[in-house]
Each structure stands twice: as C-alpha cells, then as structure tokens.
N, C-alpha and C positions, 0 to 999 in steps of 0.2 A: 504494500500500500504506500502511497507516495505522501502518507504523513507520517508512516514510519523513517522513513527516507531523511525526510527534511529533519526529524527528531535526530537521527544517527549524524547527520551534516553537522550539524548546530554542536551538539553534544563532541566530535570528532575534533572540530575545529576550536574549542575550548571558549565558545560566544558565549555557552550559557550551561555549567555542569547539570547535570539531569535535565534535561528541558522537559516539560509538560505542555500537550494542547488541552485546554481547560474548556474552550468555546471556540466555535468552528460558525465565523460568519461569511455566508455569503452572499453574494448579489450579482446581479447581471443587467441587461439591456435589452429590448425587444425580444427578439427569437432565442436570446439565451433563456429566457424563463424558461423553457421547456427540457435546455438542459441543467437545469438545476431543478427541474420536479421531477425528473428521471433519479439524480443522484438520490432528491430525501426520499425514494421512495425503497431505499435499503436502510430498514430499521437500523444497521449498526451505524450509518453517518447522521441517520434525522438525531439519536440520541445525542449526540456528542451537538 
C-alpha cells in the first residue's frame, strides 16, 4: 500500500522516527469525485 511506502520513506530518511497517518484527507475536482468514491468505498481507507 502506498501509505505504507511513504511511512517506511519518512521513517528511513530520519524526517520523522515512527511516523503515524492518524487522518487521511482527501479531495479532488470535477471527475475526480468518482475517483475518490471508488477508493472510500474499501472499508479499510473510509476508516482511516
């Protein structure tokens, strides 16, 4: 998963020891709404 990724980045590169994503917001523009109602619609990103 590509916020595993960015946690291992951060944490590797010593920005930030342990990082945590705590809240996960997003937004988009016209035709993007559809893909961001595709992503929440996998329970484990809507919770987060």
């Amino acid at each position: 998963m590509i916020l595993d990724t960015v946690l291992s980045v951060i944490d590797s590169q010593g920005i930030i020891n342990d990082p945590k994503i705590e809240y996960l917001i997003m937004t988009s523009f016209s035709a993007g709404y559809g893909g961001v109602r595709e992503i929440l619609k996998s329970e484990n990103y809507y919770n987060k």
